[in-house]
C-alpha positions as CSV (number, residue, x, y, z in Angstrom):
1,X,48.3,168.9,51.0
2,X,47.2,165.3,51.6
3,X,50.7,164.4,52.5
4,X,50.3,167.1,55.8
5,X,46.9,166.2,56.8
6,X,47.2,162.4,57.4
7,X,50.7,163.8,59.3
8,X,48.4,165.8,61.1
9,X,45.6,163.2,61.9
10,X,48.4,160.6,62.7
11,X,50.2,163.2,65.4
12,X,46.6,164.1,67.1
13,X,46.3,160.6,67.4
14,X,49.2,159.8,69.0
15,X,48.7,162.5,71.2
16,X,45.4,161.0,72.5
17,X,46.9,158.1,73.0
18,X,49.8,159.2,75.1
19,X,47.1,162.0,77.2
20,X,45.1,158.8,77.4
21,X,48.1,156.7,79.1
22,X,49.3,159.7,81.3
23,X,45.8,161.1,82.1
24,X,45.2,160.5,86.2
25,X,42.1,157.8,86.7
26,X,39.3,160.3,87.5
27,X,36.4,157.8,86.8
28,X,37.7,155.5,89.2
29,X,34.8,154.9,91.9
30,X,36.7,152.7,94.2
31,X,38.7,154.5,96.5
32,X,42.4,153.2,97.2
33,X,45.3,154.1,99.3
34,X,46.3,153.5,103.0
35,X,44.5,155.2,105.7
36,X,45.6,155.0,109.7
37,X,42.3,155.6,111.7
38,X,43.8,155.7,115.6
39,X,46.9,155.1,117.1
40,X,47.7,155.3,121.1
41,X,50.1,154.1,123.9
42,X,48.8,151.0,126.2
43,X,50.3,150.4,129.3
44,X,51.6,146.7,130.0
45,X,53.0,145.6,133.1
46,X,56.4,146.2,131.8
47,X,56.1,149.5,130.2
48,X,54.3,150.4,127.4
49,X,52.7,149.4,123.8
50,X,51.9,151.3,120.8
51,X,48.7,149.9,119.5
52,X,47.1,151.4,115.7
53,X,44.7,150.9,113.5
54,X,45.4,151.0,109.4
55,X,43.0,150.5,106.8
56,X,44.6,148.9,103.3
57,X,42.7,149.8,100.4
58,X,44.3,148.3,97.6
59,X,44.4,150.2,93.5
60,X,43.3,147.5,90.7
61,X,46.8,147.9,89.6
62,X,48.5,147.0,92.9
63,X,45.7,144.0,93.1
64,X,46.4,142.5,89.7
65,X,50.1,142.8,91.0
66,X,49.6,140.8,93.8
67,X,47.6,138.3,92.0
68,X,50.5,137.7,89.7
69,X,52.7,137.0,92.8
70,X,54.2,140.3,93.1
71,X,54.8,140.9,97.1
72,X,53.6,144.3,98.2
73,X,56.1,145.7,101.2
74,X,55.0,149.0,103.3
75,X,57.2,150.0,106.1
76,X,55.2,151.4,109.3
77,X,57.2,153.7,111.0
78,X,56.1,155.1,115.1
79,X,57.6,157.9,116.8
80,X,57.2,159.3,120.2
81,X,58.6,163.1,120.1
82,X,58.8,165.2,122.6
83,X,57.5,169.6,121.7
84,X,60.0,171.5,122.7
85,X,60.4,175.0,122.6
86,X,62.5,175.6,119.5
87,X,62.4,171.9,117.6
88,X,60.7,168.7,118.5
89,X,63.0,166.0,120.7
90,X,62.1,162.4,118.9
91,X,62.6,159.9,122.1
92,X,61.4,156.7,120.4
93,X,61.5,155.3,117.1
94,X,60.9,152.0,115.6
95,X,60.0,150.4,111.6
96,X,57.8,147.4,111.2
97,X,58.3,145.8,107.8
98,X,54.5,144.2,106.4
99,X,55.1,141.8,102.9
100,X,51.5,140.6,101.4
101,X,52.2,138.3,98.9
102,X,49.6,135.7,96.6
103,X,50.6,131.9,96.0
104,X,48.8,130.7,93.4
105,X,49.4,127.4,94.0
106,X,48.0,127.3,97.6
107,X,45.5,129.7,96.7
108,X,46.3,131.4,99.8
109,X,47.5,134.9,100.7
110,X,50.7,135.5,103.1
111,X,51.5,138.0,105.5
112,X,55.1,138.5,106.6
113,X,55.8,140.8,109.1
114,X,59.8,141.8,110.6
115,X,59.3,140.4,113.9
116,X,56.7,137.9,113.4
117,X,56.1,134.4,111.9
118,X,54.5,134.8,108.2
119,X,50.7,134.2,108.6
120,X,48.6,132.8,105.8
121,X,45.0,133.6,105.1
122,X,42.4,132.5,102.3
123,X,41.1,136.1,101.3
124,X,42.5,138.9,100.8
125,X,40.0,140.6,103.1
126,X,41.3,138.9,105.7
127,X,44.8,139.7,105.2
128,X,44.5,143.6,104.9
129,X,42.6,143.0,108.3
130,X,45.3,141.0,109.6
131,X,47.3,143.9,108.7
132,X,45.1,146.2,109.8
133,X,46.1,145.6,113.3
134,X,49.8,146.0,113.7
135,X,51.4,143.4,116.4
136,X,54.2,145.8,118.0
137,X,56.2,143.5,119.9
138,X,59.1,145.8,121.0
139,X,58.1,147.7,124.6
140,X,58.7,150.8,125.2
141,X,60.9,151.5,128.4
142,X,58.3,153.7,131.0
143,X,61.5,155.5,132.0
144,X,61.3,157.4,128.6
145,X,57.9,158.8,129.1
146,X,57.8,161.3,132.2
147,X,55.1,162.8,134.3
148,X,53.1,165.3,133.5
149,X,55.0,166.1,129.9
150,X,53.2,166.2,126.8
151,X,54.4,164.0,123.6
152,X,53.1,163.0,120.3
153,X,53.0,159.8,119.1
154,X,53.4,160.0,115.2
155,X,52.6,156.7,112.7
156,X,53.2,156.3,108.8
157,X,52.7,153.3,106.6
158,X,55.1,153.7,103.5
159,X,54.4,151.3,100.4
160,X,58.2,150.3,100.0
161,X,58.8,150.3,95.9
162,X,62.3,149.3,96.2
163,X,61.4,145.7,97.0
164,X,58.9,145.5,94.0
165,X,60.5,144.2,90.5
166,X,63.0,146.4,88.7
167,X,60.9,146.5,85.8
168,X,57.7,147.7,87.8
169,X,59.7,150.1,89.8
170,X,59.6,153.5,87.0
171,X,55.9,152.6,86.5
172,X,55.1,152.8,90.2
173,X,56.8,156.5,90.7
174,X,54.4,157.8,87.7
175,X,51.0,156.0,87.8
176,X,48.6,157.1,90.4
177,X,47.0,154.1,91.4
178,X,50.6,153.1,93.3
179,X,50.6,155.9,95.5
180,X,49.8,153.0,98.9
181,X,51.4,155.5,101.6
182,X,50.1,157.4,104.3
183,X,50.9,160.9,105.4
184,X,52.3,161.5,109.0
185,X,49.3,161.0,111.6
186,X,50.1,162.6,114.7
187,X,48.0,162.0,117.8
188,X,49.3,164.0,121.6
189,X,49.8,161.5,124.4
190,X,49.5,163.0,127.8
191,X,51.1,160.9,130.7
């Protein structure tokens, strides 16, 4: 009888452990995840520039990450599609690759971006607000947006786990606090 009770303690332990481990962070009062506030078309001389806004709110988990020089990749995807009747036409597309990564040794934090030349800041304030701000280089020919036609300009930022660690990569698909993308914000452009 003693023999199944201390099996019996032992297996409700382990089984608040492992609820413990798998059990979603609902005490957390920091909120975390990537958020993208306003996105629009401006007109350049040339043609025409997409121009958003994304706020960066790092998890404790991603931060400590990064801290330990782990870069942290999301891919910012913009779309201009056309309604149509029966499906949507997508006229534009185009993926801007951000990499934040921490050196220790400079003490500095570094911002790579796919079409830029890497930019280093002191805080990591100032490098989410660096990121914030998207610098889309690549115009967008005015011949592709007509006159009086209505479009929609559509913007995600995915966190991109493939370029994290192998090891890290199964722990990022389970654990909550690595969920760093944003949904599909769609905004309508009238020319």
């Amino acid at each position: 009888m003693a023999f199944i009770m201390l099996n019996c303690v032992r297996l409700a332990k382990l089984g608040l452990l492992i609820y413990l481990l798998l059990m979603p962070n609902w005490v957390s009062a920091e909120e975390y995840g990537v958020t993208i506030h306003h996105a629009g078309l401006v007109e350049i001389n040339s043609g025409y520039q997409i121009e958003t806004e994304i706020d960066y709110q790092l998890s404790p988990v991603a931060r400590e990450a990064l801290e330990k020089g782990v870069p942290l990749a999301w891919d910012i995807r913009f779309e201009i599609r056309r309604p149509g009747f029966l499906w949507t036409h997508q006229i534009y597309k185009q993926q801007l690759r951000q990499t934040l990564q921490y050196h220790a040794l400079l003490k500095q934090y570094e911002v790579k971006t796919s079409d830029q030349l890497p930019e280093m800041f002191l805080t990591l304030s100032a490098a989410l607000n660096f990121m914030s701000f998207p610098r889309h280089q690549a115009m967008i020919d005015p011949a592709l947006i007509e006159t009086h036609q209505r479009y929609l300009l559509a913007v995600r930022s995915r966190f991109n786990r493939e370029l994290l660690p192998v090891p890290l990569r199964p722990f990022t698909y389970i654990h909550r606090e690595w969920n760093l993308s944003s949904p599909w914000f769609i905004w309508p452009i009238q020319k």
